[in-house]
N, C-alpha and C positions, 0 to 999 in steps of 0.2 A: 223656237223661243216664242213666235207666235201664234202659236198654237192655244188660246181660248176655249176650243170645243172640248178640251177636255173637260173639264169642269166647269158647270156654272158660278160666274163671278161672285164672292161674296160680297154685293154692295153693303149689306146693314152691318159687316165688320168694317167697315172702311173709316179710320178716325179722318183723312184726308188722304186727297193726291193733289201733284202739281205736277204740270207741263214745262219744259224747258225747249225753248225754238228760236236760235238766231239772237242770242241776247234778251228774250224777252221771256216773261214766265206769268203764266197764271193757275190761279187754282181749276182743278174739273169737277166738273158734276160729279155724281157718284153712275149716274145712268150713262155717261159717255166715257167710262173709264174705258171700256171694251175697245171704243175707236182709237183711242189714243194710246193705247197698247197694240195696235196694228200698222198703226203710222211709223215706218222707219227713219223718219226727217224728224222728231222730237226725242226728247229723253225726258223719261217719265220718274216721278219718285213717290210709289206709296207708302202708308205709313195705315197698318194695321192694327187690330184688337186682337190680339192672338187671345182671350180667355172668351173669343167668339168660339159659340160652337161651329157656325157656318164658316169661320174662316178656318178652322180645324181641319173641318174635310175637305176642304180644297186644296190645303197644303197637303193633303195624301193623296189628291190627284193630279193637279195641275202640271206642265211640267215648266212653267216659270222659277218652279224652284226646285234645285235640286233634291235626291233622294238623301244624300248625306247631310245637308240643312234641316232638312224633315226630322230624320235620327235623332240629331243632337236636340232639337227643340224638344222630341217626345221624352229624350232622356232627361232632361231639366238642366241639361251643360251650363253653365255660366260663370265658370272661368272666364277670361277674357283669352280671344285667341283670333287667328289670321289665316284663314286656308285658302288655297288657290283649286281650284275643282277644274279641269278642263275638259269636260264630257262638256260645260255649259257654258262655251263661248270664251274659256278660262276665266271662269266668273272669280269673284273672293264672294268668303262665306267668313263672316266678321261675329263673334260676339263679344260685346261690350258694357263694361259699367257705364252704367249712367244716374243720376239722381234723381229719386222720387219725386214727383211737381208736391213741395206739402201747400196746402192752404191752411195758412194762418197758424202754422209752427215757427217756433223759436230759430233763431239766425245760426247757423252753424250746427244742428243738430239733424242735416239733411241725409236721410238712408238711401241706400245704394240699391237701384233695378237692374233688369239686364234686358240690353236694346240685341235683338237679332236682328243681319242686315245681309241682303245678297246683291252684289253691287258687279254688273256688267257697264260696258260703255253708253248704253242708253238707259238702262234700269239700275231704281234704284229699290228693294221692298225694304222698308223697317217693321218688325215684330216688335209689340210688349203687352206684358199683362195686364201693368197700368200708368196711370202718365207720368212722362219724364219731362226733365225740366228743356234737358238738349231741344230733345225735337220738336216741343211747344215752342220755346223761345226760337225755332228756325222758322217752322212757320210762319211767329209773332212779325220777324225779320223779312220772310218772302212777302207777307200779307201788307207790310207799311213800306214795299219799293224800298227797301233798304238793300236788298242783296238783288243780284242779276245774274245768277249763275247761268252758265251756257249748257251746261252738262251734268249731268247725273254724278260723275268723276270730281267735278269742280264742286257742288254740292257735299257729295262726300267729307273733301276737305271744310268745310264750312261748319258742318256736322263737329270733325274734331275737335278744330277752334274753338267753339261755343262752347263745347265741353270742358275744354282746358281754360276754357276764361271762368268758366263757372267752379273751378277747383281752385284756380290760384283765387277769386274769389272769399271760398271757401274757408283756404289758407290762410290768405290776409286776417279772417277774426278772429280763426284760433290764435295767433299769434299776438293780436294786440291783448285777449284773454289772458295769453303768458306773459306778457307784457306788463299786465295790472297784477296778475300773482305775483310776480318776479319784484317790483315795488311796494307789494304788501310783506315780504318778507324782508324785504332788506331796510323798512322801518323796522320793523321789528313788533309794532305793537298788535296789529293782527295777523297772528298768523292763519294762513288759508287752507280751507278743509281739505282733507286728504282726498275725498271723494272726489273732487276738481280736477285734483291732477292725475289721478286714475282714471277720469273719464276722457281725458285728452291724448293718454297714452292710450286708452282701447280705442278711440277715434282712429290715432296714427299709426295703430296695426293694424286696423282694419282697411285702411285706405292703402296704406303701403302694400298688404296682403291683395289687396285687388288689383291696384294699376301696376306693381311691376311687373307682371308677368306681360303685361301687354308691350312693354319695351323690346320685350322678349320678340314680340308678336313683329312690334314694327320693324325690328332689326333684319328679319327673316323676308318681311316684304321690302322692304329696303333692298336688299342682296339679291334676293327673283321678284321685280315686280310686271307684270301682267307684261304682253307684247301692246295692250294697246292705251300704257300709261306714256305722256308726251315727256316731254324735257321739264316744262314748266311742273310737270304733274311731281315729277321727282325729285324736284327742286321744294316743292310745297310738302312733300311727303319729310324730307330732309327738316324739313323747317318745324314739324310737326314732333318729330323725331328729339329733335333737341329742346322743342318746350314742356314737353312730357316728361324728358330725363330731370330737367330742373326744378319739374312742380315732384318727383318723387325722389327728388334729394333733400327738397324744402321738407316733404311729410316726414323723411328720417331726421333732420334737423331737428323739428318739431317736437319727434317722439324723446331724439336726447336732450333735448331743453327739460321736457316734460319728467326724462328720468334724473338729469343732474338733480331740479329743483324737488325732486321729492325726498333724493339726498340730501340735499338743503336744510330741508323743513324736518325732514330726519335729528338731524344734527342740532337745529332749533328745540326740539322739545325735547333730545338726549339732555342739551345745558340747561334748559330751564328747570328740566325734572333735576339735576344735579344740584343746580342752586337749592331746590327744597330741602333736598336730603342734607344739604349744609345747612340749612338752617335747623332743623330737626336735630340732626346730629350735635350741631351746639347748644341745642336747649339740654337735648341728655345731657351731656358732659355737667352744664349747668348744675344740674337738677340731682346728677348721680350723689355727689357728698349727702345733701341730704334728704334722698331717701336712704342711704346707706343707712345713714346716722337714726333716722326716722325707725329703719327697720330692726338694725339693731336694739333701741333703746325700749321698741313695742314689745319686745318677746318675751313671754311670761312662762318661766322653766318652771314655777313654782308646780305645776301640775303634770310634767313629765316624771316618767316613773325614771329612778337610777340619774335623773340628772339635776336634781333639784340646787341649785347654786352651783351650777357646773360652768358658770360664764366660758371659763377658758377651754372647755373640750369642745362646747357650740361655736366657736370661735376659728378650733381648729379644724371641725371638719367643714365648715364654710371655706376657707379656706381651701383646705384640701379638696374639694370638690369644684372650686374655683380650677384650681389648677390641672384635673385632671378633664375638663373642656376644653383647658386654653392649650392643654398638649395632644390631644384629638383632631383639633382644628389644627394645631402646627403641622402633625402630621400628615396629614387630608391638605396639606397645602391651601388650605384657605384664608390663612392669614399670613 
């Protein structure tokens, strides 16, 4: 695992590392990453540019990481999933959702990346194409002595956390969003563009479509987790376990709020448009006498051939013709 000679290091992919020693952590140069990947008394955690070229070819030689990590990277995998590899110390090989870092986009409208991670007891590597909000804001957190991870393991978990606070998050405005929908329609006087709540239910499939399968993931590592996860580690893992199931019962909640209230709003403009047509319909009725009377009293037979003062046979087949609609339609069940 320490084996370096194999490939030279790519420092210029290097977004950051940090050192974990005895309680204390600091960030590394980029030029003494090589030391500090040799030291068996710390635990290291990089965090790379994978749409580096130079970090490309490393990850096809190096053997810090496994060959089956390699694979799925070049395949573009990004499911979210939980493998245990034991050729490599019985490392896990983690890929996960994570959020786009946006700068300077709208609240709640955050697209989803995918973080690669190969997590042994002293190492930790993170892959991405481009910034996530997770591992910036851990950084943010290592860099202002907010966190003091001891381990790469313990970091790990730190990692979730921040993710899951950043989705319930997330959560919290869709829902205050449904929240101000849900009181625009139950005044009644605006009702809310359908686009709103179509966009909130492809929000909450597509979140739901991504993190449950990871429950999937964590349940599997829950049931075999590594030989060298502690008591505390399975305890935090348990812990992580159940905050995840509740932020992806919140996004199905969400997505049925999102389809009652479109029902709702459904049924809002079935009655409103019903009001028109009663009103419509009563102006006909209004109106039918006289243009009946209008129409009959316009018709000028004087100039029809064979019916010249025939009042009562134009009469008759109006009628007659009336009638043989209104029993077409009786028929044909339409009225």
């Amino acid at each position: 695992m320490n084996d370096l000679n194999s490939a030279p290091f790519p420092i210029d992919g290097v977004v950051f590392a940090w050192a974990m020693r005895s309680g204390k952590s600091d960030e590394i140069p980029p030029n003494q990453i090589g030391n500090a990947l040799a030291d068996p008394d710390q635990s290291v955690w990089l965090h790379l540019n994978l749409s580096h070229s130079q970090v490309q070819r490393w990850l096809e030689k190096t053997n810090l990481v496994p060959e089956r990590a390699v694979a799925m990277i070049r395949e573009g995998v990004t499911r979210s999933r939980l493998e245990r590899i034991e050729k490599l110390d019985d490392c896990l090989l983690m890929v996960m959702n994570d959020f786009h870092q946006e700068f300077g986009g709208a609240d709640g409208e955050a697209s989803l990346g995918t973080l690669w991670a190969i997590l042994t007891p002293h190492l930790m590597i993170s892959l991405r194409n481009k910034p996530l909000n997770t591992t910036d804001k851990l950084r943010a957190d290592l860099r202002a002595g907010e966190l003091h991870p001891h381990s790469a393991i313990e970091l790990f978990h730190e990692l979730i956390d921040l993710r899951a606070e950043h989705l319930r998050t997330l959560l919290f405005r869709v829902s205050e969003k449904m929240d101000d929908l849900e009181e625009l329609l139950l005044k009644g006087r605006d009702i809310p563009e359908h686009e709103n709540l179509g966009a909130i239910r492809i929000q909450c499939s597509r979140l739901r479509r991504q993190f449950a399968p990871e429950l999937v993931a964590l349940h599997r590592l829950q049931k075999h987790p590594p030989f060298w996860f502690s008591n505390e580690d399975k305890i935090r893992l348990a812990d992580d376990l159940d905050l995840l199931s509740f932020l992806v019962q919140e996004i199905s909640n969400l997505y049925d709020r999102a389809r009652v209230l479109q029902d709702e709003q459904a049924a809002h403009v079935a009655e409103f448009n019903a009001r028109n047509l009663q009103v419509l319909s009563v102006m006909t009725v209004i109106f039918l006498p006289m243009t009946l009377i209008t129409g009959i009293m316009g018709m000028n037979m004087e100039d029809l051939p064979g019916l010249k003062g025939s009042f009562y046979e134009i009469m008759f087949i109006m009628g007659l013709a009336g009638a043989l609609v209104y029993a077409v339609l009786k028929q044909r069940r339409i009225i």
